[in-house]
TIBAMI-606956 format. One record per atom (N, C-alpha, C): atom name; y, z negated, x. Coordinates in nm, 2 decimals. Atoms other than C-alpha are relative to their C-alpha. Layout:
! residues N
atome,Y,Z,X
CA,Y,Z,X
...
! end
This chain:
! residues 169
atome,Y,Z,X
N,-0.12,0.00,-0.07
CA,-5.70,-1.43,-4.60
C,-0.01,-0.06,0.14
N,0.08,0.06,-0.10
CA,-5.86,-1.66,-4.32
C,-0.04,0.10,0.12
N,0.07,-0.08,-0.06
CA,-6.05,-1.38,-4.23
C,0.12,0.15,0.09
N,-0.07,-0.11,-0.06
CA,-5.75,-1.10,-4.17
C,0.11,-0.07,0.10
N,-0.08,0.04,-0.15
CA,-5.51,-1.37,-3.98
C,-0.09,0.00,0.13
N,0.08,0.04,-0.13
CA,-5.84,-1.46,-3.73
C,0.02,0.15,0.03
N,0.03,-0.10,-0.04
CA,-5.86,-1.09,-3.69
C,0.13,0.07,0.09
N,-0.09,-0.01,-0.06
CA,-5.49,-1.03,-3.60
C,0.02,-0.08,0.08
N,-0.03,0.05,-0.13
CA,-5.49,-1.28,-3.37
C,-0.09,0.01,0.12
N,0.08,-0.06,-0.11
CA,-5.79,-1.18,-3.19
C,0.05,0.12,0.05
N,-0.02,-0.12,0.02
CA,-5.62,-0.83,-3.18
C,0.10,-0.03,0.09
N,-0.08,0.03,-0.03
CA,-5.32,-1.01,-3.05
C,0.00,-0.06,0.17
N,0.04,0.08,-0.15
CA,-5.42,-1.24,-2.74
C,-0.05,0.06,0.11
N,0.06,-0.11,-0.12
CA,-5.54,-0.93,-2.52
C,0.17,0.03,0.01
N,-0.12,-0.07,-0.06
CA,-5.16,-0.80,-2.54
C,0.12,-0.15,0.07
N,-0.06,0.12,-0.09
CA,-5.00,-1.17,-2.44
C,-0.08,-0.04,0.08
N,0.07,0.04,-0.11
CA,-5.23,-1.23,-2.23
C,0.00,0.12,0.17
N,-0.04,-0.12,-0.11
CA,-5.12,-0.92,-1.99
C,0.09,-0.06,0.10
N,-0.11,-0.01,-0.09
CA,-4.91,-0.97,-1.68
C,0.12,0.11,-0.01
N,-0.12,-0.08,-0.01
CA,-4.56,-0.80,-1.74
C,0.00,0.07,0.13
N,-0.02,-0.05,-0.12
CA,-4.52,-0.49,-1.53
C,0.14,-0.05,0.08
N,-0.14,0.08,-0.08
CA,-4.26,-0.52,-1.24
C,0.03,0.02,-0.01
N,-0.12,-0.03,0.03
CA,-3.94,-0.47,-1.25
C,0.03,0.11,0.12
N,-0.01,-0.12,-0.09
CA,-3.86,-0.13,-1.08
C,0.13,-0.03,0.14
N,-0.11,0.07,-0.11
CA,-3.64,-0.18,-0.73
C,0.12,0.05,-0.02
N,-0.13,0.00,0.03
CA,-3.32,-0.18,-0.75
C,0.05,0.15,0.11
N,-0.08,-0.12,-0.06
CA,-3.10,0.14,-0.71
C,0.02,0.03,0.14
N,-0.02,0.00,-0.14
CA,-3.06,0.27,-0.38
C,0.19,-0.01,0.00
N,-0.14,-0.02,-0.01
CA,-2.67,0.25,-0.30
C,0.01,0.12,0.13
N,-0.06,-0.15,-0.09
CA,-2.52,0.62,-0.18
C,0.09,-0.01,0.10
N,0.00,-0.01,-0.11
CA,-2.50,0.67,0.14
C,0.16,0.06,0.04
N,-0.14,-0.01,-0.04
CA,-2.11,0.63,0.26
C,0.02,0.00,0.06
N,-0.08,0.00,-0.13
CA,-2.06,0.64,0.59
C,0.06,-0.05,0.04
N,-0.11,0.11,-0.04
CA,-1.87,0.48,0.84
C,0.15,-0.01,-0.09
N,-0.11,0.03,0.07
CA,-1.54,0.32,0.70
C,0.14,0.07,0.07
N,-0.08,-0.08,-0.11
CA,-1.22,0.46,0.79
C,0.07,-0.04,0.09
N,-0.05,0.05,-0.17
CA,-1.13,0.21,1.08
C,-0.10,0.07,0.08
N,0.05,-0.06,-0.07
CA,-1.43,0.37,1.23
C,-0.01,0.16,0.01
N,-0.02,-0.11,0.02
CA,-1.38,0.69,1.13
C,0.07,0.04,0.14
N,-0.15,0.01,-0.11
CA,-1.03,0.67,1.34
C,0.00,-0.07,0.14
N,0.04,0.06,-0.14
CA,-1.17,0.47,1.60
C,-0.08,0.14,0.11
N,0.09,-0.10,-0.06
CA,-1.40,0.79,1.68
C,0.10,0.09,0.00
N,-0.15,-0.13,-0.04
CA,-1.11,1.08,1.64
C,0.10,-0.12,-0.07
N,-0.09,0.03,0.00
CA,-0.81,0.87,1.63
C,0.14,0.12,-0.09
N,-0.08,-0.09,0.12
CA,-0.48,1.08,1.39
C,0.07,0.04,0.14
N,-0.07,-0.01,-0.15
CA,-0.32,1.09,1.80
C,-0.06,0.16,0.01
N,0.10,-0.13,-0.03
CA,-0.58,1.36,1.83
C,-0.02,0.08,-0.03
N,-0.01,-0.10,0.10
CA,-0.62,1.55,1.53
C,0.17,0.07,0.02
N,-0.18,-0.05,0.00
CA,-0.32,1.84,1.57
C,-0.03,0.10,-0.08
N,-0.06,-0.10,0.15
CA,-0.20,2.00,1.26
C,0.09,0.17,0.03
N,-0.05,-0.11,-0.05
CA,-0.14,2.38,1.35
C,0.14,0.03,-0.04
N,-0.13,-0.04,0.06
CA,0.15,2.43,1.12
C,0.01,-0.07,-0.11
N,-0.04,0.05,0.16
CA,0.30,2.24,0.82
C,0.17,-0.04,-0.06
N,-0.17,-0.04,0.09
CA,0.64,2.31,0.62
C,0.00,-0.08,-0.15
N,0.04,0.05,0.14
CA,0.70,2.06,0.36
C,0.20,0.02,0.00
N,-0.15,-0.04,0.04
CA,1.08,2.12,0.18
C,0.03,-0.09,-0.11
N,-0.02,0.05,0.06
CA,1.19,1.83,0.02
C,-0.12,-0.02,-0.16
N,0.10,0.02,0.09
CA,0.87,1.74,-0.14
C,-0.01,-0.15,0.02
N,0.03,0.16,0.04
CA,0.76,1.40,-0.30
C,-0.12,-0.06,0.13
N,0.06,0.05,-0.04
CA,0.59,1.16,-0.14
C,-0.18,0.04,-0.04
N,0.07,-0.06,0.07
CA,0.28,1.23,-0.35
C,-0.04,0.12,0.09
N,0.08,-0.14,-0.08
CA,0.23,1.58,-0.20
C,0.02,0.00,0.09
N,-0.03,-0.01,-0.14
CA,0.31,1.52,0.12
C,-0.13,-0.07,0.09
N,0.13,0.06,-0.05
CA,0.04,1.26,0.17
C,-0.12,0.09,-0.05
N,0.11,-0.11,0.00
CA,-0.24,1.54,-0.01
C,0.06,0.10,0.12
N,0.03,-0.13,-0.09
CA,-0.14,1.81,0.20
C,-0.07,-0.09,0.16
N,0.05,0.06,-0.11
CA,-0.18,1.56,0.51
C,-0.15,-0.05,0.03
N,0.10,0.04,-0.01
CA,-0.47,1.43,0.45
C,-0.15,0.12,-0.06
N,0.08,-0.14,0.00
CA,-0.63,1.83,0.33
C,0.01,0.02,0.13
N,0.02,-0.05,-0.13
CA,-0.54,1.90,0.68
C,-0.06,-0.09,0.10
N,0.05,0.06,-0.06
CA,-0.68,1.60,0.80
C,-0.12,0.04,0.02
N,0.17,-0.03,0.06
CA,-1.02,1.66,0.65
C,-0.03,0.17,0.07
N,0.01,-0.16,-0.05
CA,-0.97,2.07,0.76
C,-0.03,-0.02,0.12
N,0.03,0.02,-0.13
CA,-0.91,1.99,1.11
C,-0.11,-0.07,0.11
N,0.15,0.05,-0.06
CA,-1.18,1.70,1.17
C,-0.13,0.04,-0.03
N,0.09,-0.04,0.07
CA,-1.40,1.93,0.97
C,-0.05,-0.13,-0.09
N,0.05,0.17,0.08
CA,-1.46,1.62,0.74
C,-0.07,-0.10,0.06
N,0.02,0.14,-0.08
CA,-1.55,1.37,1.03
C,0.12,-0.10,-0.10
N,-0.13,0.11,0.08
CA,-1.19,1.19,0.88
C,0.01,0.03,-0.13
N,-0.03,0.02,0.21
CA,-1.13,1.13,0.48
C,0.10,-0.12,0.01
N,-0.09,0.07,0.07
CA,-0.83,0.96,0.46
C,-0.02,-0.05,-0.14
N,-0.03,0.08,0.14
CA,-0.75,0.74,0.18
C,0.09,-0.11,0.01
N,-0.10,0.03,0.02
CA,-0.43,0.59,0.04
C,-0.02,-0.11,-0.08
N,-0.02,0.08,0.11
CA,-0.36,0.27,-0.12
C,0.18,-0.02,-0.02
N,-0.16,0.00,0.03
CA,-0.02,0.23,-0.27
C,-0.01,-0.18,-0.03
N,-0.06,0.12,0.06
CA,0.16,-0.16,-0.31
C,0.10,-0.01,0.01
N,-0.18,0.04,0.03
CA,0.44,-0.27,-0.48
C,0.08,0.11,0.00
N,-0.05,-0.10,0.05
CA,0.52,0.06,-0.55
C,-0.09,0.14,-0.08
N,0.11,-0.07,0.04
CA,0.42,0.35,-0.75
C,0.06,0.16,0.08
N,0.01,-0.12,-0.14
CA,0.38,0.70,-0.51
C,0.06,0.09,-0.12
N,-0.02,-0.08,0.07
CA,0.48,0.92,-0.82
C,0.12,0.01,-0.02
N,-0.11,0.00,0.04
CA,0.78,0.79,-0.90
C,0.11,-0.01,0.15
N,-0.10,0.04,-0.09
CA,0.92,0.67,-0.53
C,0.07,0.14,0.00
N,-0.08,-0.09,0.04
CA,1.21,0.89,-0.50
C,0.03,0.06,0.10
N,-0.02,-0.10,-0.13
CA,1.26,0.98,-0.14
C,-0.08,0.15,0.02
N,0.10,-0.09,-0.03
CA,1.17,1.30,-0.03
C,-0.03,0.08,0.13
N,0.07,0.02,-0.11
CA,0.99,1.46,0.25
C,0.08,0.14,0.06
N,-0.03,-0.12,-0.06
CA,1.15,1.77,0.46
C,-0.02,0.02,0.14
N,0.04,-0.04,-0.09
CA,0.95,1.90,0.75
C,-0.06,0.14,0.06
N,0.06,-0.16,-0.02
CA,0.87,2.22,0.94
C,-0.02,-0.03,0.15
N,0.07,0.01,-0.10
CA,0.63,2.14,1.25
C,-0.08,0.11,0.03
N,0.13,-0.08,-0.03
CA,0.37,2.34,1.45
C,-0.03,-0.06,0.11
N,0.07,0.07,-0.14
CA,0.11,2.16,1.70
C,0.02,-0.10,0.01
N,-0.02,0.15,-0.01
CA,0.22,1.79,1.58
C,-0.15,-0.03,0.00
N,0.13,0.08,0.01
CA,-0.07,1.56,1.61
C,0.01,-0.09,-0.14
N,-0.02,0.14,0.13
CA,-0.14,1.37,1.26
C,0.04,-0.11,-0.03
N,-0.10,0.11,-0.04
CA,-0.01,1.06,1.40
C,0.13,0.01,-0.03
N,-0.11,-0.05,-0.03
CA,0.31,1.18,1.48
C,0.08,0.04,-0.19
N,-0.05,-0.02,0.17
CA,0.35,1.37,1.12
C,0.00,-0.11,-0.11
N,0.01,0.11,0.09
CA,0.22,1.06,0.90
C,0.13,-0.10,0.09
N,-0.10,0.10,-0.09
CA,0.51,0.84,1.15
C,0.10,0.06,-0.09
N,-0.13,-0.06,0.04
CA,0.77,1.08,1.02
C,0.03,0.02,-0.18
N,0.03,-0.04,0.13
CA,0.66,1.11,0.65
C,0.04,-0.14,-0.02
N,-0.04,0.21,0.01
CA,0.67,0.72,0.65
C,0.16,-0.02,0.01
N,-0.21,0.05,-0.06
CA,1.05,0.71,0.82
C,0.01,0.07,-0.15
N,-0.08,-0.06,0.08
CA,1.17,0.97,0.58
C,-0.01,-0.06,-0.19
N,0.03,0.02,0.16
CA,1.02,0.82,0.27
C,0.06,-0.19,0.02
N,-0.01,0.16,-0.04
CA,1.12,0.44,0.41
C,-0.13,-0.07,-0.06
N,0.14,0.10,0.04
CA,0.73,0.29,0.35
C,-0.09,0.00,0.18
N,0.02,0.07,-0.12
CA,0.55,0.14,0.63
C,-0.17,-0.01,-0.07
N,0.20,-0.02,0.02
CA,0.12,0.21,0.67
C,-0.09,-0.16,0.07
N,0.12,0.11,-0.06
CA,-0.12,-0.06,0.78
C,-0.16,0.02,-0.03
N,0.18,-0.04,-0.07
CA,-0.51,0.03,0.88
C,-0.07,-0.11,-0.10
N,0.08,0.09,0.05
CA,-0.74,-0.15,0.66
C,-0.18,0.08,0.02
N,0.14,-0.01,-0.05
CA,-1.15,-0.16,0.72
C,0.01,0.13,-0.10
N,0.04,-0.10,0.09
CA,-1.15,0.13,0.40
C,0.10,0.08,-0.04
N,-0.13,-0.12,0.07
CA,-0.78,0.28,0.34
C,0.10,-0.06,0.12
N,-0.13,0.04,-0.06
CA,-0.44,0.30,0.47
C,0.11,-0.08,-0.04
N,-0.12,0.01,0.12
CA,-0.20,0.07,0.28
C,0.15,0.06,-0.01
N,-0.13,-0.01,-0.01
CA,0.16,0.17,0.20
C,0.06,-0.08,-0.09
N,-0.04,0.08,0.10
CA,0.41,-0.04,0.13
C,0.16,0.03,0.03
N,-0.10,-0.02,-0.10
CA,0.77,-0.02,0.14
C,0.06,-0.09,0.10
N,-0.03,0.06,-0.11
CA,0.94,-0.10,0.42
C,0.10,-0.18,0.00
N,-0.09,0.09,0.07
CA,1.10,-0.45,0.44
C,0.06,-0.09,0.16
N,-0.09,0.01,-0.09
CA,1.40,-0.57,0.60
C,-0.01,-0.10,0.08
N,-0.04,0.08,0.00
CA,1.41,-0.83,0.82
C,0.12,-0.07,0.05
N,-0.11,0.04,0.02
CA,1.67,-1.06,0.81
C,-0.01,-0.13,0.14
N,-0.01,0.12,-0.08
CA,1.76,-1.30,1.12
C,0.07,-0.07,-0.05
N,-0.10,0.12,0.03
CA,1.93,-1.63,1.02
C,-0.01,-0.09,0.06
N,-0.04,0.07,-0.12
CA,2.08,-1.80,1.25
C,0.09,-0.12,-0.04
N,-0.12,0.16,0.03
CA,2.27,-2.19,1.23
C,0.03,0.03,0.11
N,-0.13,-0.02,-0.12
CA,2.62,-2.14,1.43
C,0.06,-0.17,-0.08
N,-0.04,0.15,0.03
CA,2.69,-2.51,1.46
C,0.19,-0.01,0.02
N,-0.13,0.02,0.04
CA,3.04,-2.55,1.31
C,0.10,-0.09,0.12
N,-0.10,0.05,-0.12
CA,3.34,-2.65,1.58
C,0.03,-0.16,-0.06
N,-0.13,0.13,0.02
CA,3.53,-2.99,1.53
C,0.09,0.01,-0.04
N,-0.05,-0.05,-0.02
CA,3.78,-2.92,1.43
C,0.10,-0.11,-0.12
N,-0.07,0.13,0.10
CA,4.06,-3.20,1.21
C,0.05,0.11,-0.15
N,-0.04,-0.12,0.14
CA,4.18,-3.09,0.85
C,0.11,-0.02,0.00
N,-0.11,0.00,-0.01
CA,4.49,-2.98,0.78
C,0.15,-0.14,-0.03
N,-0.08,0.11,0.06
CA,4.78,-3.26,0.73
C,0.10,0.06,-0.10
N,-0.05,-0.03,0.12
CA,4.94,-3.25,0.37
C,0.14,-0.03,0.07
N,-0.09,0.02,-0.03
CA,5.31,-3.26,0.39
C,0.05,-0.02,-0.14
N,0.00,0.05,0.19
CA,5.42,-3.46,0.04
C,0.16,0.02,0.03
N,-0.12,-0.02,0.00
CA,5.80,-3.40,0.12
C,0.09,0.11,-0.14
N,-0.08,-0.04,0.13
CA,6.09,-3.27,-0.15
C,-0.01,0.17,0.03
N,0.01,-0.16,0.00
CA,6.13,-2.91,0.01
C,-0.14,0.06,-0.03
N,0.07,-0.11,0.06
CA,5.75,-2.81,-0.04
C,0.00,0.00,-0.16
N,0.08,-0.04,0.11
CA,5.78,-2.90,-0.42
C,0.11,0.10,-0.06
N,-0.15,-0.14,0.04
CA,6.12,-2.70,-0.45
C,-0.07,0.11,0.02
N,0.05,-0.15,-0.03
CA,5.93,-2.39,-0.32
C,-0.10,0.03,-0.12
N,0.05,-0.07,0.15
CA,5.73,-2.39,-0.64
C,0.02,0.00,-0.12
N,-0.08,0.03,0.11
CA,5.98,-2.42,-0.90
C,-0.03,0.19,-0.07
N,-0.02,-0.17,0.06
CA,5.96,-2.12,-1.17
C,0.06,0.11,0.04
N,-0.11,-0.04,-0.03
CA,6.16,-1.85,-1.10
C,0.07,0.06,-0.12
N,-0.05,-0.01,0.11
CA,6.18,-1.75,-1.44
C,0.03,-0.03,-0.10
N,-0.07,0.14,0.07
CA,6.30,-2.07,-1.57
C,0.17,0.03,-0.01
N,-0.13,0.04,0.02
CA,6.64,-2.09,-1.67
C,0.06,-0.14,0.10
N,-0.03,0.08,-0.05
CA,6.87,-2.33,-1.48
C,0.06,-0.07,-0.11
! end
């Protein structure tokens, strides 16, 4: 019995005694291209002009795809838009969009899509956000006059003036 453990552990001490191979390098990360502040910094939406587009009380939802197919069409895919929605959901908002342009610039169109829908865009390093629009409210302190309070008059005629009238005498 002596004799078959020495043998398995002679057998053994060549495979622990190895250097573990390396560990293979780490994945390459796919090649994404500038973000879309720079995207827009290079053709700006001022620039890009949309030949023709007819939207007829369409949702929010399709209004931003068709915009941003024509985006992509017209910069030949230099620009890729992308949409983040907050504090609202884009499927359900209920406004709708009615436009019939030819030769607006994408600026211009996305400005009018925004009014008509009441949401408001802001530029981020990787998307556009939307959000809806929100009101603001000025409040102002109007510093109250001087002004004395009224004097009571405890006399007999005001309490006669509020005798029943549908009392019996």
């Amino acid at each position: 019995m002596k004799i078959i453990a020495a043998i398995l552990l002679s057998l053994s001490v060549p495979v622990f005694a190895q250097t573990p191979a390396p560990a293979p390098p780490p994945a390459a990360k796919p090649e994404t291209g500038p973000n879309l502040k720079a995207q827009l910094a290079k053709t700006p939406l001022a620039s890009v002009i949309i030949p023709e587009i007819v939207f007829d009380k369409a949702t929010v939802e399709d209004a931003l795809a068709a915009l941003t197919n024509l985006v992509e069409t017209q910069t030949k895919g230099s620009v890729k838009l992308q949409w983040i929605d907050k504090a609202f959901d884009r499927k359900k908002w209920t406004p709708t969009v009615t436009i019939t342009a030819k030769g607006f610039s994408a600026g211009k169109l996305m400005s009018e899509i925004l009014e008509q829908t009441g949401l408001e865009a802001r530029l981020d390093e990787h998307a556009i956000v939307l959000s809806p629009k929100t009101r603001i409210v000025e409040r102002r302190v109007i510093p109250a006059e001087k002004t004395e309070a009224p004097k009571l008059n405890s006399g007999s005629v005001d309490r006669d003036q509020f005798k029943d009238p549908l009392k019996r005498k």
